[in-house]
N, C-alpha and C positions, 0 to 999 in steps of 0.2 A: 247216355253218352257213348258208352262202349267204349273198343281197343282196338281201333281200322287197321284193317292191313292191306296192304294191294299186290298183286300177285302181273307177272308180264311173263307169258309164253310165247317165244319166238320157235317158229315152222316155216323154212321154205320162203324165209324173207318178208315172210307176215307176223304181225304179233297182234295178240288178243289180250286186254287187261280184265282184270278181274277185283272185286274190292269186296271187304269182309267188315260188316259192322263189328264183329267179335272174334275174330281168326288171328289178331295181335299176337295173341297170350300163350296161342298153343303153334303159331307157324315156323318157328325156326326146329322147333321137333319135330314137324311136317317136314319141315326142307331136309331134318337129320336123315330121313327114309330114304333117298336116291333120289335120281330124277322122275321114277315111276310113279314114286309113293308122293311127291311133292308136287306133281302133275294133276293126281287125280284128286288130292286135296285143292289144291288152283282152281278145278273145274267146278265144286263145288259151290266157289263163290260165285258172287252175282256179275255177267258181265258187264264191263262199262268201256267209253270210250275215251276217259280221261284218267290220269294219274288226280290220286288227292295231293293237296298239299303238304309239304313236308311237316308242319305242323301237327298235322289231324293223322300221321300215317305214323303209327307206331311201331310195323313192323311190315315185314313181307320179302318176297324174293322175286328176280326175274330169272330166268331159264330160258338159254339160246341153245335151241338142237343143233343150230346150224353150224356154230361154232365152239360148241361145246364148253361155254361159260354160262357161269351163275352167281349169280349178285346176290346176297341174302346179307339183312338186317334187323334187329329187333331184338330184346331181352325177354326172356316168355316167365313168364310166372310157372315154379315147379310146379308141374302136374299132381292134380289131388289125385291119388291113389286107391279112395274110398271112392270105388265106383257103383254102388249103391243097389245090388244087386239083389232080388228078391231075393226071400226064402226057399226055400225047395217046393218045387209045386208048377201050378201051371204059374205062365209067366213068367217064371226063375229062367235064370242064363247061366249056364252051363260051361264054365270056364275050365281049361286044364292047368291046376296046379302048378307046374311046372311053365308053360306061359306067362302064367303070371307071375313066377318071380322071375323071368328073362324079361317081361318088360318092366319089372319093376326093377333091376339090376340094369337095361340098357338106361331109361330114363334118369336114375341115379347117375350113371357115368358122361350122360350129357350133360348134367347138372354140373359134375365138378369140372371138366372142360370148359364150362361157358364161364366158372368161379375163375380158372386158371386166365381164361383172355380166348379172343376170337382165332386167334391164330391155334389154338390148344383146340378148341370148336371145330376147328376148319380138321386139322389132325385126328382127331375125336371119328369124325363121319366121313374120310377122304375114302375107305374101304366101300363105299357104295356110290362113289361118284367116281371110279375108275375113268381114267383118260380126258376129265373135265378140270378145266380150270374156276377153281373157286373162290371168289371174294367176298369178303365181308366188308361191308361198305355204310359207315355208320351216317354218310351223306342222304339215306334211303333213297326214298323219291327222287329227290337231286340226283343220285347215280344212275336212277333207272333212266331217268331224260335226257342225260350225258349219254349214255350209251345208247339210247333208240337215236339219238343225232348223229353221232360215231355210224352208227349202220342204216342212215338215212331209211329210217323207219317215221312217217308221220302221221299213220294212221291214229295214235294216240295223241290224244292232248294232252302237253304236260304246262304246266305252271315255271313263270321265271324261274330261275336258280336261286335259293336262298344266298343270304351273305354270312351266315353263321359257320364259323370255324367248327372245326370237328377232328377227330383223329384222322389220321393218314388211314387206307383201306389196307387190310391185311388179303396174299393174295398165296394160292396153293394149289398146285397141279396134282390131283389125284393120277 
């Protein structure tokens, strides 16, 4: 079944979508990286030319360069921490101590951010998305095809608007 996520990169008045069999769980701490780090995570998904259904899309972000918004939704599952690293020896990976407790202290504090609410989320990460405005938009997909209409973008196919109520989108100018 997996944890879909769909990802929308907007350039120059183009956008290109992307969709993750299993990228749900781990993408809003992709998105916590900046636009760099949540870019080149995007790029690895598989391209498509349609949004999923709000249904099946459990998470993901869209990213307008042009206008320097970003729509991110999804609850991720805390990051397992046992990252299953050989023994010493050939094979073994070679981690600096001190990296890993900065990411095991950054991941933590996204964790209690995301306990506190999105708008704490949005606070949480604003420090790497300098001069962007940020929303969390628990409408997902629904937002993303709101706003490719808003910026008369139709290169993507999106699915009707669902009719399902939802919280109001929290919104933060880095």
């Amino acid at each position: 079944m997996g944890h879909r996520a769909n990802f929308v990169i907007i350039r120059e008045g183009m956008a290109k979508a992307y969709e993750d069999q299993y990228a749900a769980l781990g993408s809003t701490y992709q998105f916590a990286e900046g636009p760099d780090g949540a870019l080149s995570a995007a790029e690895q998904a598989t391209p498509t030319n349609e949004l999923l259904e709000w249904a099946f899309a459990e998470a993901g972000y869209l990213i307008d360069y042009d206008k320097h918004i970003a729509i991110v939704f999804g609850y991720p599952d805390p990051v397992d921490m046992d990252l299953g690293f050989a023994e010493e020896g050939e094979g073994a990976v070679v981690i600096d101590p001190q990296e890993l407790r900065d990411l095991i202290a950054n991941e933590k504090s996204l964790e209690k951010a995301l306990e506190q609410g999105p708008f704490e989320f949005l606070k949480a990460i604003s420090g790497k998305w300098k001069g962007w405005e940020l929303r969390w938009d628990e409408r997902g997909v629904d937002a993303f095809a709101g706003y490719l209409k808003f910026r008369d973008i139709v290169e993507i196919k999106t699915a009707p608007a669902s009719a399902r109520v939802v919280n109001p989108p929290f919104f933060l100018i880095a």
